[in-house]
N, C-alpha and C positions, 0 to 999 in steps of 0.2 A: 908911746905904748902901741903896738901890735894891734891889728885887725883881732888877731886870735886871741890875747889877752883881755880886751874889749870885752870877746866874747862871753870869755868863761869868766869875767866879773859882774856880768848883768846879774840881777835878781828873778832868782827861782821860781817867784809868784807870780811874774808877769805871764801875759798871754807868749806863748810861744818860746818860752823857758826852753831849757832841755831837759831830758827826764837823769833824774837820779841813776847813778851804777848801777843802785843794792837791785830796784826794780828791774831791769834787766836782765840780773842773772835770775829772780826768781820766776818771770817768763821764760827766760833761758833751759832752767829746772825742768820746768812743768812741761815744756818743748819735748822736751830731750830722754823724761822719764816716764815711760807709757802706765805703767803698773801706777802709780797715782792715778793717771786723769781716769782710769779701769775705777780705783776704788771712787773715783768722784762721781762718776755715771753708774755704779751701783748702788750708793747709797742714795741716790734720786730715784731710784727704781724702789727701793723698799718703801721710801717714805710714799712714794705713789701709791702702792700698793699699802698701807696700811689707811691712806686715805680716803680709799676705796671701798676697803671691806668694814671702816666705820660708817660707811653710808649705808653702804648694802645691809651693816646687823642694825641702823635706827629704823630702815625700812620695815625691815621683820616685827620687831618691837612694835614698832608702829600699830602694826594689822591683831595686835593680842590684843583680848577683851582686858579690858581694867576692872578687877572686883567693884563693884559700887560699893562706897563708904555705910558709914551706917546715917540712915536721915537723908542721903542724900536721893532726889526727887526721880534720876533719871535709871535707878535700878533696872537691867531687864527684869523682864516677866516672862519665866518658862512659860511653853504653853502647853497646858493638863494633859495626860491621857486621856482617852475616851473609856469612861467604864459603863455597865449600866447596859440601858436599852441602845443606848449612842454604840456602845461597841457593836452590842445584838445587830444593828441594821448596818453594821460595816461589813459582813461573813463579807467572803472572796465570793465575788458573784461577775467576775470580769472576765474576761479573756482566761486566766490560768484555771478556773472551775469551769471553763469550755472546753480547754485540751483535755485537764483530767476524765470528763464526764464522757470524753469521744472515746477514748483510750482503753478505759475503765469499763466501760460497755462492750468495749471489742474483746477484752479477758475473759470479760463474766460471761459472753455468749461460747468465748472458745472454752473455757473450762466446762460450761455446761454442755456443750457438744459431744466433748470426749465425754462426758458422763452418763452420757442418751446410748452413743456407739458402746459402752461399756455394757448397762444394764439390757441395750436389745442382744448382743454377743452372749450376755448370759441368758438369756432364756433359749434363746435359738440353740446353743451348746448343747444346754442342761434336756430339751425336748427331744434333743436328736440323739443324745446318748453318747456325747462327747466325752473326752478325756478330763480329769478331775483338775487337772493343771491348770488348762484353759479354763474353768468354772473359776477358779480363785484368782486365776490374772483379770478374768473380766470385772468378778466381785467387787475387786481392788481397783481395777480403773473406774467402773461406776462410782462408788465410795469415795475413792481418792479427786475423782473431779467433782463431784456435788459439793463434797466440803470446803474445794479450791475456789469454786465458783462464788460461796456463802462470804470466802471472807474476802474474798478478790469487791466483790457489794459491798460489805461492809467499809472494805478499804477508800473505794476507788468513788463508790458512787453515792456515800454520806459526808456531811460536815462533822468538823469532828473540834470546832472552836468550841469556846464554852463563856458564856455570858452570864456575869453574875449581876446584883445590884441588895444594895442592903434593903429588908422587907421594913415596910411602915408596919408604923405603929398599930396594933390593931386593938377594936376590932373595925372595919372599914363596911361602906353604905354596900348595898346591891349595885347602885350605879357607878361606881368606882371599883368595885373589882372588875364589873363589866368594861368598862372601860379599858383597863388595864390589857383586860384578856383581847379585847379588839384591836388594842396597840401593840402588843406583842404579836398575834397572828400574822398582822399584816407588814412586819418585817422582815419576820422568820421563815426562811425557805421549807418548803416541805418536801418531803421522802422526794429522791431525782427517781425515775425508771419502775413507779408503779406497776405498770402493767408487765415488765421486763422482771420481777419479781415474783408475782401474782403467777404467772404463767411457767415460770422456773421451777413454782415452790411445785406446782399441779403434777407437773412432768415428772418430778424426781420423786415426792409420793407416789405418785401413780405407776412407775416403772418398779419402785422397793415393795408396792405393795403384790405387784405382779411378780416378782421374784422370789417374796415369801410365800406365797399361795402355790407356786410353782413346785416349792421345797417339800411343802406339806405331801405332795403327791407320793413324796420317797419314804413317808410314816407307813402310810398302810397298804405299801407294792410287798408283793408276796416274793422272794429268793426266787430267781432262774432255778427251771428243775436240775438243770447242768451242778448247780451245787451241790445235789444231791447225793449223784454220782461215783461211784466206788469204783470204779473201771474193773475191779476186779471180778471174775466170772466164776461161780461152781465148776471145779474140772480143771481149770487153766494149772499145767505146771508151774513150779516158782522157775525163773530162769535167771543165769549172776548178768552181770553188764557183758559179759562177752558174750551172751548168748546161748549159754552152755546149761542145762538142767541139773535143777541140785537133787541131791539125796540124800538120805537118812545116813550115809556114812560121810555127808560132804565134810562137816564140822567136827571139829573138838568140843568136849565139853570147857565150856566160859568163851568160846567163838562168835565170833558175828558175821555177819556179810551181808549185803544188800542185794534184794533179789527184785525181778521184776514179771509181770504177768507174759506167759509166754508169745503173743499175740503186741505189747505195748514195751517191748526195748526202748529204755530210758524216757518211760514217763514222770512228768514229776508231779503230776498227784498218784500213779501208783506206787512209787517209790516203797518199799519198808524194807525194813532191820530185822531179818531171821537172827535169833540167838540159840545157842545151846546150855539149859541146864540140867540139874538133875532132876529129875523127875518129883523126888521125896519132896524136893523145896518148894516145889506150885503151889501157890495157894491161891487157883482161878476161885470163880464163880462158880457152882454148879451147873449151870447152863454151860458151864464152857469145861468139863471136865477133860474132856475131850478132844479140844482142840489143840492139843501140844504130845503128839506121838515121838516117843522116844525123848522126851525133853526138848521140842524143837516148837518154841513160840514167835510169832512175828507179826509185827506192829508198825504203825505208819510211822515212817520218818520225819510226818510233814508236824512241826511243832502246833500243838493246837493255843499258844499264845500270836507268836506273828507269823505263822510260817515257814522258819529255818529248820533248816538239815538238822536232824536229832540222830548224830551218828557215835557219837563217842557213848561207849559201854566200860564201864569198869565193873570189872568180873569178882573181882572180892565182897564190892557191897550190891551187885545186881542190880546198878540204877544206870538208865541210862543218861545223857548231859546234853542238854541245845546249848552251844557255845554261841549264840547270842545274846541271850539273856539271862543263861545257866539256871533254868528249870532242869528239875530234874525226875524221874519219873521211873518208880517201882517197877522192874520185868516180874519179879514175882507174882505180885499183884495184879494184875490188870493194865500195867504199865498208868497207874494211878500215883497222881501228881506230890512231890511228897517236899518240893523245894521249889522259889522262883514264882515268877507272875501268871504259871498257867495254870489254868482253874479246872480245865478238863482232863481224862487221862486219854493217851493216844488212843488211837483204836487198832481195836484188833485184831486180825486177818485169823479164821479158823483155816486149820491144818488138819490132812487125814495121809497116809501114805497108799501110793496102789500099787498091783500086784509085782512091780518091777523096782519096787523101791523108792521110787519117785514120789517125793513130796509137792501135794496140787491142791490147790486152793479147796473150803469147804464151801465158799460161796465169797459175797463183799465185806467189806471192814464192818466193826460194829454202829460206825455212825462217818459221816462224812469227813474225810481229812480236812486238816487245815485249821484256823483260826475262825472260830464262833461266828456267826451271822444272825441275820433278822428273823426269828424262829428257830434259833438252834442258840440253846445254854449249854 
């Protein structure tokens, strides 16, 4: 027998055998075919990682509190709120009721500042004879900062915790409710900024009480004689806006035109409304029979509710119309008020004609034009 016959009948068991075909080719395989050894080194990658992330979720689990059984000795024990006096002497008394107290003092003095600059603005206006505009912007800023000031305090510069505690049973000794009353004061913070209050409250009485006292002065000031005033003078021609002299043939009967004292082109408290009726229709005043030559009566323009142009006349019912507030007011009559909010009738400008035709004033209106004042109903 052969060297090489020898060989390949030895037994497979021993040391230094040869290895089997089959094993060969499945090295050979697994050599040869990459997408295997891929899935064999990804499926070592998942089980790693599933390895992993069961450690990482006992870890978690781990750290969560376990309900305690029932009986069992080692239950936690929440630990209580503080209620009672225990909360009472917990108020915020640290650092943060130091910012607010800085903070809070610096509003309440600026709101009260603007409140001082508002109330001396109004007196200093109101003495000097200021515009009424400015009285009510100061009014408003006095008022407006006092009140801003009170609650900006309230806000800024009280506690506003609230400590309760259930009351004992009563009825209880003298030296037990004393007691009591001595162990709550000496917890319990008291008003911050005394004297920042105290002195706030004086200032701002003191300034409203000066601004009302100041008011009272305008009850019993007597009218500027200037209100008085009729501009109108005995004599003066009527004159139109152009400056031209009217006359007893200027008008139609149921005409109107607005005329002005010869001397005062376009005044506007002399302002009036000459109209033309018939004579038969007058039914003046005795006193005033006379004032209307040839049918020719004339009345202040100036509305004696607010003031507006009373210019529109309608000639069928002889009334004339303030398109402000559409009062309306009888020419027959006295130009007496017969519709609308105004309570006076206009006033009346007497008329006489002179030797050239010219219609001229008989003297001033029967009471001052314009809207009622302090001593004039």
């Amino acid at each position: 027998m052969s060297e090489d016959e020898e060989r390949n009948h030895e037994d497979p068991d021993q040391p230094g055998a040869a290895e089997t075909p089959g094993q060969d080719t499945e090295e050979t395989e697994r050599a040869e075919d990459p997408k295997a050894e891929r899935r064999i080194r990804m499926g070592e990658l998942a089980l790693t990682v599933l390895v992993f992330g069961w450690t990482f979720a006992r870890g978690l689990l781990a750290k969560v509190p376990v309900p305690a059984r029932a009986g069992s000795a080692v239950a936690p024990v929440p630990t209580p709120a503080k209620t009672g006096r225990a909360a009472d002497r917990d108020l915020d008394s640290g650092s943060n009721f130091a910012i607010r107290e800085r903070w809070g003092t610096l509003f309440v003095v600026c709101a009260f500042a603007i409140a001082v600059a508002g109330g001396v603005g109004f007196l200093v206006i109101y003495w000097s004879g200021g515009n009424n505009l400015l009285l009510g912007g100061t009014l408003a800023l006095f008022l407006g900062g006092f009140g801003s000031a009170l609650v900006l305090y309230s806000r800024w510069l009280m506690d506003h915790e609230e400590a309760t505690e259930p009351r004992e049973k009563l009825p209880s000794s003298a030296g037990e409710r004393e007691a009591v009353f001595e162990d709550y004061c000496s917890g319990a913070r008291e008003v911050q900024r005394r004297s920042l209050l105290k002195w706030m409250g004086v200032g701002g009485v003191g300034l409203l009480a000066a601004m009302i006292v100041s008011l009272m002065r305008s009850l019993g000031i007597s009218p500027y004689p200037s209100l008085f005033t009729t501009v109108w003078k005995h004599g003066q021609r009527l004159m139109t806006a152009e400056g031209k002299p009217v006359s007893v043939d200027s008008l139609e009967l149921g005409s109107s035109i607005t005329v002005f004292p010869e001397n005062s082109l376009g005044s506007e408290k002399a302002q009036t409304v000459l109209i033309r009726v018939k004579e038969q229709l007058l039914q003046l005043p005795k006193d005033r029979a006379n004032w209307a030559p040839m049918g020719y009566v004339a009345y202040s323009r100036v509305c004696t509710h607010a003031g507006c142009p009373v210019g529109l006349y309608e000639s069928t019912t002889h009334l004339l119309l303030c398109p402000c507030h559409q009062s309306t007011f009888d020419v027959l009559r006295g130009a007496s008020p017969t519709g609308g909010p105004a309570a006076r009738p206009l006033p009346q400008l007497p008329l006489y004609a002179d030797s050239d035709g010219n219609l001229r004033a008989g003297g001033g209106f029967t009471s001052p034009p314009g809207p009622g004042f302090w001593g004039l109903s």
